[in-house]
N, C-alpha and C positions, 0 to 999 in steps of 0.2 A: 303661665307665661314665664318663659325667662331669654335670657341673652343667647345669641346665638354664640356657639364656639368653634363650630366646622373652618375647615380650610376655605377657604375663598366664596364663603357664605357671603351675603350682600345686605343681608337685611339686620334690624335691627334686633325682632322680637320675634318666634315664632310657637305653634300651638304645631305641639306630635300628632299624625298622623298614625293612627293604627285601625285597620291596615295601612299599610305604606302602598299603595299606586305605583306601577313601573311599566316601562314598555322597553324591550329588548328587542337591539339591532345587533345581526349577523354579521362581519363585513366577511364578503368572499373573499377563499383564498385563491382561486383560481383552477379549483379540484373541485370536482361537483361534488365523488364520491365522498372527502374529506365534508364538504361542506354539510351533507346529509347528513355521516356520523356526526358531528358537530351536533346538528340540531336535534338530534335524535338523545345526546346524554345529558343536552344542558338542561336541569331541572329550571333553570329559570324561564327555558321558553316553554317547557313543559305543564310547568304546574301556574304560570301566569294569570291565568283565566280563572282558575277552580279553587287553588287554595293561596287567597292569599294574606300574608304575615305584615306585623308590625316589624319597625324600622330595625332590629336587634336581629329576628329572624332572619329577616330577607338579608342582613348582611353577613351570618352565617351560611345564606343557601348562595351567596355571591360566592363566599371564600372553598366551601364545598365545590364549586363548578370549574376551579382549576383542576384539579385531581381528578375530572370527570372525563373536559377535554383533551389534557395532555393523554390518557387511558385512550381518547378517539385517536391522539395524532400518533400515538405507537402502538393502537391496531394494525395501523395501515404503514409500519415501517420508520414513520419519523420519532427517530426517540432523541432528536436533540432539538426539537422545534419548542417554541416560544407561545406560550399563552399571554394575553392582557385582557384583563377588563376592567374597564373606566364606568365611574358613574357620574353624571350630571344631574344639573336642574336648571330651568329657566332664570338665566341670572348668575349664573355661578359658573367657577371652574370645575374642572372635571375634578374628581377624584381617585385614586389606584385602588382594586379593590382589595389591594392586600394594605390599606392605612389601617393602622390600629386606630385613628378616630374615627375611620369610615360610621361605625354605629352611632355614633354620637351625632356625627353631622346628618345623618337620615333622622336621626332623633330629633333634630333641631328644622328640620323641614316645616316650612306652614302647613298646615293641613289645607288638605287638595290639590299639593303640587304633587305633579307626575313626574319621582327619574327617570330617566334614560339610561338606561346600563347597553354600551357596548363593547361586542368581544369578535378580535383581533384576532390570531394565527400567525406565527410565523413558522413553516411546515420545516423546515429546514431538508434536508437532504433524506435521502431515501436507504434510510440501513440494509444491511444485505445478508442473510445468514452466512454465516465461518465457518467453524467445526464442527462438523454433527458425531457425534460420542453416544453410541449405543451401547451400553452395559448391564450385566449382570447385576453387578456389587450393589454395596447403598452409595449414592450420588453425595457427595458434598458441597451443600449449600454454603461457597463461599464468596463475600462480594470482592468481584473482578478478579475471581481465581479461578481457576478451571478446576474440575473433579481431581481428589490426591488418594491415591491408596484405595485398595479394599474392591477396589471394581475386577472384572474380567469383558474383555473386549463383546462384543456378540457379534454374529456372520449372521447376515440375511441372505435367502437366495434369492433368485432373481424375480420370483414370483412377490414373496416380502418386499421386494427394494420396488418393485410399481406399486404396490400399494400403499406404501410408506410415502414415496411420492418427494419428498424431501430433497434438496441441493441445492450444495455450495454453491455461494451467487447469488440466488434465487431475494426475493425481495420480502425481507424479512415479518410478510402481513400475518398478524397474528391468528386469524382464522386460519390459513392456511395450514400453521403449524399445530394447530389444536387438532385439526382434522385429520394433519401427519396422524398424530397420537391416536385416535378412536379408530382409524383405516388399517393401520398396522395390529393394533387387537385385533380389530373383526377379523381380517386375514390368518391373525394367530390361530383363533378357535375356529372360523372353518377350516383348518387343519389339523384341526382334532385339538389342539391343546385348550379345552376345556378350563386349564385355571389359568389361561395366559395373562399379565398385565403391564401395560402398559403405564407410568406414572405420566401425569404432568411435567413436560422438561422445566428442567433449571436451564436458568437461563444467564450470560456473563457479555454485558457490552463490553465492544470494545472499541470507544470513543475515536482513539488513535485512528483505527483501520475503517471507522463506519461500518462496524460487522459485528453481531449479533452470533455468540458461541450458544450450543446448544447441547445438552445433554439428558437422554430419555432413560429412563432404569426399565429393563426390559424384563419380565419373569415368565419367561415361556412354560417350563410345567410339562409334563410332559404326555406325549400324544397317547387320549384315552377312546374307547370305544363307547358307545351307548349304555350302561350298566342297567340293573331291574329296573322295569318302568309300575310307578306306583297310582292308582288311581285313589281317591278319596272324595267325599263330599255327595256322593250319589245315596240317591232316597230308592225314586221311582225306575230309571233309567237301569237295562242290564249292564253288566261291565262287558260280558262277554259281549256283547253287541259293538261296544265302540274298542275294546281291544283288535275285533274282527276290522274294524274300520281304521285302526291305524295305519297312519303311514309310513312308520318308522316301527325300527325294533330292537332287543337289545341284540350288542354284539356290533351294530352297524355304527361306524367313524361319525363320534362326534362332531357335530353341525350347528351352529344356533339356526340357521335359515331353514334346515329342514325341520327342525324341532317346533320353530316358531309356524311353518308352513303345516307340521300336524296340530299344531294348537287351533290354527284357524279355520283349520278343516272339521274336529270333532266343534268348534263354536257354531260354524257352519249348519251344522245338523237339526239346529233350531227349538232344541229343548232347554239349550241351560241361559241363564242370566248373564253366566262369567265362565270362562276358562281360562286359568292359568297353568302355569306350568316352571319349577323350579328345581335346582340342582338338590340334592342332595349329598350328604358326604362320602366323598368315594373310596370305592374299596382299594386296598392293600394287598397286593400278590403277599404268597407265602413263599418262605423258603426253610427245606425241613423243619415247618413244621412252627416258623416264626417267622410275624409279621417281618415285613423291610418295609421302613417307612418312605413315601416319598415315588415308589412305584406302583402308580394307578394301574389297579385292572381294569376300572371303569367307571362310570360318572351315573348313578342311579338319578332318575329323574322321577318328580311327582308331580301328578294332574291333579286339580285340586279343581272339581265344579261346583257349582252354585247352580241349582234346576230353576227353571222360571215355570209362571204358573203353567197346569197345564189342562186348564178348562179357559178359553173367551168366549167373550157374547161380543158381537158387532151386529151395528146398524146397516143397513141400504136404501139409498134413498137418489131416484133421480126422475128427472122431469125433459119432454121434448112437445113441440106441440104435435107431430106427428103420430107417436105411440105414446103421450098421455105420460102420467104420473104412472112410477112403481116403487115399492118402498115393502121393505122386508126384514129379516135378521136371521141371524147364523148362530151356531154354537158348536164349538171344536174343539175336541180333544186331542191335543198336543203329543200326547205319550201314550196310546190307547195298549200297547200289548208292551210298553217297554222298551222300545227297539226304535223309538221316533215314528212310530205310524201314527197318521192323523186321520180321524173322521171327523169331515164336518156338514152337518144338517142344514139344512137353508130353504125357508120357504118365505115367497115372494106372492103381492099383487099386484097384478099388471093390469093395463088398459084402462087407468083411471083418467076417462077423457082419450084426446089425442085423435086428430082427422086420418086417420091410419085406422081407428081401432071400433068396433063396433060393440062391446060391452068388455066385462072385466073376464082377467082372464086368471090363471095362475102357474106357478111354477116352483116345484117341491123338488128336492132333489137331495141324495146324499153319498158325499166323496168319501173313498177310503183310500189313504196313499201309503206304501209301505215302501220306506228310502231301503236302497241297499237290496234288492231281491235276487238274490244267488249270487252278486257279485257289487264292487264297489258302483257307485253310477250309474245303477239301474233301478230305478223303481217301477212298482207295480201302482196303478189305480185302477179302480174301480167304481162306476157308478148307475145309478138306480132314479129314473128322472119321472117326475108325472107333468106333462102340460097342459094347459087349458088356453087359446088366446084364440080372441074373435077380429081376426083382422077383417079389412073390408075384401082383401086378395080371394081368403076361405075361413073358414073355422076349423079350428084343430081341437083332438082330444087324445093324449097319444102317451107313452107307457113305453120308457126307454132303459134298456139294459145295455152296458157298455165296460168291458176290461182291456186293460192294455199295457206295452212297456214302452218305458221311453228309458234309453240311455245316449248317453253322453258321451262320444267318440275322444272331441280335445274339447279344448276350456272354450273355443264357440262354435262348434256342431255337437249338432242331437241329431239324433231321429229315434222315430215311434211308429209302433204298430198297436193295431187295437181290432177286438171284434165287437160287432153293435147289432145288437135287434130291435126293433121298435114296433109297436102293434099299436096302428093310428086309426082314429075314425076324420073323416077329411068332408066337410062338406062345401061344394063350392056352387056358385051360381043356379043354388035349389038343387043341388043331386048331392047323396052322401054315399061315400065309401070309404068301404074298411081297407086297411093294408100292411100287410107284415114285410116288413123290410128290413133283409141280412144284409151287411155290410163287413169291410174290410177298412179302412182309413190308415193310410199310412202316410207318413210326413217325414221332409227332414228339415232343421232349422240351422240358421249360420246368427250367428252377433255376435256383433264385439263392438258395439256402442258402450256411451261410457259409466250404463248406470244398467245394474241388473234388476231391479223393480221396475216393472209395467207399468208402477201410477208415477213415478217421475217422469219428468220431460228430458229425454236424450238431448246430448250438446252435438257430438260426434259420433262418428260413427254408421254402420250401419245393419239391419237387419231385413235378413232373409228368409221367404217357408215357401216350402212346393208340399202339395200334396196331392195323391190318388188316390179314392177312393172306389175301387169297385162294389156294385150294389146288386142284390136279387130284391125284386119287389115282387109279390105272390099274394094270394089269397084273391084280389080284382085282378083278373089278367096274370101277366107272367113277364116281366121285362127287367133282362140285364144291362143296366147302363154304369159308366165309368163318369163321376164327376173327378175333374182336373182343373188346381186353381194352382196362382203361384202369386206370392207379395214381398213388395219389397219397400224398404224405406231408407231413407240416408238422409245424415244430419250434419250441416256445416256450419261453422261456428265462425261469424269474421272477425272475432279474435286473432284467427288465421291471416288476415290480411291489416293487423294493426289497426283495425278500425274502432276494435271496442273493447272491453275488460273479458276475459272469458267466461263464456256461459249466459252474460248478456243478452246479445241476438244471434239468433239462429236463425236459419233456411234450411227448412222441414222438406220432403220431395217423396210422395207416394207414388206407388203404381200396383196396381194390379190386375190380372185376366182369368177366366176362367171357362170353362168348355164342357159340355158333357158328349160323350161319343156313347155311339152303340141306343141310343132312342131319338124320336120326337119330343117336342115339348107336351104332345097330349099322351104321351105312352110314361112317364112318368108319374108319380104321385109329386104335387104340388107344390108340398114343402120341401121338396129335392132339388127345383129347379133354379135357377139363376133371377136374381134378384138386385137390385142398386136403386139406391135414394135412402139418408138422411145418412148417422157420422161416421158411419166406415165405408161409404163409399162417396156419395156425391149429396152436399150439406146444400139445401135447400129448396129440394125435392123430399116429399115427404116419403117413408119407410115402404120399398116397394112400388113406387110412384116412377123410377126410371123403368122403360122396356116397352114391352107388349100389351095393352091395355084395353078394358071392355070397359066405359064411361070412367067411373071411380074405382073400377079394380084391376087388379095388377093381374096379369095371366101369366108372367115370367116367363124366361128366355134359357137356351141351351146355348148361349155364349156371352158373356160378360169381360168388360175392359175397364178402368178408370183411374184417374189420375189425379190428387193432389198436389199443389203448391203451396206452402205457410210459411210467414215471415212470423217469429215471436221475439217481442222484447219483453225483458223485462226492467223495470223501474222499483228503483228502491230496494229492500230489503222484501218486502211480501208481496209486491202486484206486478202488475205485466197485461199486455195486448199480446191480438196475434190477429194478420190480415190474413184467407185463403183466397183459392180460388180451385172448384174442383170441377172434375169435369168425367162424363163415363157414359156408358152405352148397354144396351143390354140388347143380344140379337137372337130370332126364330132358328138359324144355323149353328153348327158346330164350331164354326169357326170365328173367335173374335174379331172384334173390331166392326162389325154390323150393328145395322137398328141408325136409331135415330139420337143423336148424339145431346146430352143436356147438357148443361156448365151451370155452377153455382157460385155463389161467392157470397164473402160476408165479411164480417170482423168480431171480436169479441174480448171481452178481459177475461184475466186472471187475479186468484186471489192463493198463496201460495203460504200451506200447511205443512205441517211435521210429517201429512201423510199425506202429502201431492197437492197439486194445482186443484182447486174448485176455478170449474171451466164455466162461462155462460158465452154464448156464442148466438147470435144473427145471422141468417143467411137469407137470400133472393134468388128465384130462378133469373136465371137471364134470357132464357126463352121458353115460360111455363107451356105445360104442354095445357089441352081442354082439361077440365078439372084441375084441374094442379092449383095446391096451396100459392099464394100470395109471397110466404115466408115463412120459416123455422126458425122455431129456439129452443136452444138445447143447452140443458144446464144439467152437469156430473162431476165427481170427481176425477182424474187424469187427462191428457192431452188424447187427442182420439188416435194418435198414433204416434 
């Protein structure tokens, strides 16, 4: 206990408070954008909650927080504007917080009283930039003098002078002019000047005129081309493979945006950890015979990768009540011949349960991909499939061979071609047959949604595929028929319409149709035909459960149509809903849009991972057909479309 000594203290006797308690008022200046930087440097409103100090500290982090805001009020141009901050207490006068007793009288606070610190603005006038002084030389840093000696003017052309962006007039907001400085480099070195630099300006008020003199030291350097490109860090990975895959080369005008664009292209390729990519020291033209310093022939650049592993093991694991539980594992070799080809092994079991499924079934398969096959953007696959699955439709047994290319026309079309033979055993409503089926499948794809991984959920955007398959089916009969299907999806984001934060809620919108020409549905083999019910066509209908039907099995159709609608939100940082409502037909004719139309609907959550949304989802027919499930649930990983 002692005597209080502060300025306009009231009380007698008080006991320190450590921590010291405070609550901090903003007064508006009448500038929103002000007002935000404001709250955004003041540590007092910052660290209020989390850390706080005794009576000593907190009047060090008062006296701190003039030098924070006056820094907010000539970001934004006022550099003759006015700070205050007062502090009270129940019972007292305010205090300034630049009082040399201010500590002492927090010191002398009762304990458990709360100040009140608040902080004032007075913005003053809005400075303007004056002289802008681009130079060679070294800048002289002198206060309220302008650069003296040693400089040489610099000349920008007109392409520099937009990107520099800078003038007299212009309202002296400190972002602005920093961003001058970084625009104006980048400009530099996309025009080759490789060691261009731009310093931070000096800077010279002048109170008198309300203007803001500026001055940048400019070191352009001069314009070099591509020099040796060095690779390093490579174990397993050939060099010759990604030198073949570069996009640049020496000899070509230095760039950072293409340099930086081959960096993310060989990162792209999916064997290494890390790609960087850094200058090296550049060479020196000769002249008879001796160096001249100072004239680059060129700017040698080095890669420098880091490989990541190049064997994983992953899980599979999903559930519907339709087609039952399946659940499997994979192992893939990343770098198998060196060149980024992968093979990966994958065997599955299927039909564990599931009103769709009449015992277990399997599914063995192994992918081989080789990026790059004769040319940038073209890969090869190949695959090698065994199946087993006893749906209630038919039971299959079947042994599929399959090679193909897919390349990549621009950044969102593909297409692909492939050839496929399969030698099935088919048994359906008590009769089995064998069947050798050649095929052709050929596809082309469009996206440009805003996420290239399948298991995230798109925000915008949309995605396109047609394909035609022509087929010979032989060995039972003899029949050439052509399946044709085409899908499309698009994603709105009402972000778009100010309603919500981006990425938020979306409205999801499928469609797709599909036909086969050139057979009947009985001159076909079975697994060839058109099919809809459960998550990639119409959710709550069980798998095969829309179309043509014999009691509980599905006979499938030579024309197919359906449509989705989904609302998804999501909430918080990891969860989210999504309402549907789908709807689709499967017809005896060639032509879509026949048969007898289903519709489904449902809702469902989400739980959102490192590696996509864990989906579970509800659905209801809304006009069950005889037989037909009740309702579906369906739990996996990613969005069903």
């Amino acid at each position: 206990m002692r005597a209080a000594s502060g300025p306009g203290f009231p009380f007698g006797t008080a006991q320190a408070a450590d921590p010291q308690g405070y609550a901090v008022v903003v007064k508006p200046s009448g500038d929103a954008s002000l007002d935000g930087m404001i709250q955004a440097s003041s540590t007092l409103l910052s660290l209020q909650k989390t850390s706080a100090v005794g009576p000593y500290a907190l009047a060090g982090r008062i006296r701190g927080d003039y030098d924070r805001i006056k820094g907010a009020l000539e970001s934004l141009g006022h550099y003759d504007g006015a700070v205050t901050i007062s502090v009270a207490a129940p019972g007292s006068k305010s205090v300034d917080g630049r009082d040399p007793s201010l500590p002492q009288w927090l010191q002398d606070l009762p304990k458990g009283t709360r100040a009140t610190i608040t902080i004032s603005t007075q913005s003053g006038p809005v400075f303007r930039i004056g002289h802008i002084t681009l130079a060679s030389g070294p800048v002289q840093d002198q206060k309220n003098a302008g650069p003296t000696g040693g400089t040489t003017p610099v000349t920008l052309d007109s392409a520099q002078r937009a990107a520099f962006g800078l003038r007299e007039g212009q309202p002296a907001v400190a972002s602005d002019i920093l961003a001058a400085q970084g625009n104006l480099q980048t400009a530099l070195q996309e025009e080759g000047h490789a060691q261009a630099n731009v310093s931070a300006p000096v800077a010279y008020l002048r109170p008198a005129t309300q203007t803001l003199d500026l001055t940048f030291h400019v070191g352009m350097g001069p314009v070099v081309d591509i020099g040796p490109i060095h690779f390093s860090g490579l174990s397993h990975v050939r060099e010759r493979y990604l030198r073949r895959r570069l996009t640049i080369h020496e000899g070509q005008l230095y760039q950072p945006s293409t340099i930086e664009a081959a960096r993310q292209d060989l990162a792209a390729v999916g064997v290494f950890a890390s790609v960087a990519v850094r200058n090296q020291p550049p060479l020196v033209a000769l002249a008879n015979g001796r160096t001249t310093p100072g004239v680059s022939q060129g700017m040698p650049l080095d890669f420098t990768f880091q490989e990541a592993k190049r064997h994983t093991v992953s899980a599979q694991i999903g559930y519907s009540t339709d087609l039952g539980g399946r659940v499997g594992a994979s192992w893939t070799h990343h770098n198998l011949l060196g060149a980024a080809e992968q093979l990966k092994l994958t065997a599955l079991i299927t039909g564990v349960g599931g009103t769709a499924q009449q015992g277990l079934g399997y599914d063995v398969y192994a992918d081989f991909l080789k990026p790059d096959f004769f040319r940038r953007d073209q890969n090869l696959s190949l695959r090698v499939e065994g199946i087993r699955q006893l749906l209630y439709s038919y039971h299959q047994t079947a042994l599929l061979v399959r090679g193909g290319i897919t390349r990549r026309l621009t950044r969102h079309w593909s297409v692909a071609g492939s050839l496929s033979v399969e030698q099935e055993a088919i048994r359906q409503f008590g009769d089995t047959r064998d069947y050798f089926i050649a095929s052709v499948p050929l596809s082309a794809t469009f996206d440009n949604t805003d996420l290239s991984n399948p298991i995230d959920p798109a925000t915008h955007g949309m995605r396109f595929n047609a394909n035609v398959t022509p087929s010979e089916s032989l060995e039972h009969g003899d029949a050439f028929f052509t399946i044709m299907s085409a899908a499309a999806s698009t994603y709105f984001d009402l972000h778009r319409l100010g309603l919500t934060r981006p990425g938020r809620s979306v409205i999801a919108v499928r469609g797709l149709v599909g036909s086969v020409q050139g057979a009947s549905t009985y001159q076909i083999p079975p697994d060839q035909r058109l099919y809809a019910g459960g998550p990639a066509t119409v959710r709550g209908f069980r798998y095969q459960g829309v179309g043509p039907q014999y009691g509980k099995y599905g006979i499938g159709g030579t024309s197919l149509d359906a449509g989705t609608v989904e609302y998804r939100q999501r909430f918080g940082k990891s969860f989210g809903a999504a309402a549907f409502v789908d709807a689709g037909q499967v017809g005896a004719g060639s032509r879509p849009f026949q048969g007898t139309l289903r519709v489904g609907y449902g809702a469902g959550v989400r739980y959102y991972t490192p590696i996509g949304p864990v989906r579970l989802d509800v659905a209801l027919p809304a006009n069950r057909p005889p037989h037909g499930d009740k309702w579906e649930l369906y739990i996996g990983l990613g969005e069903t479309f």
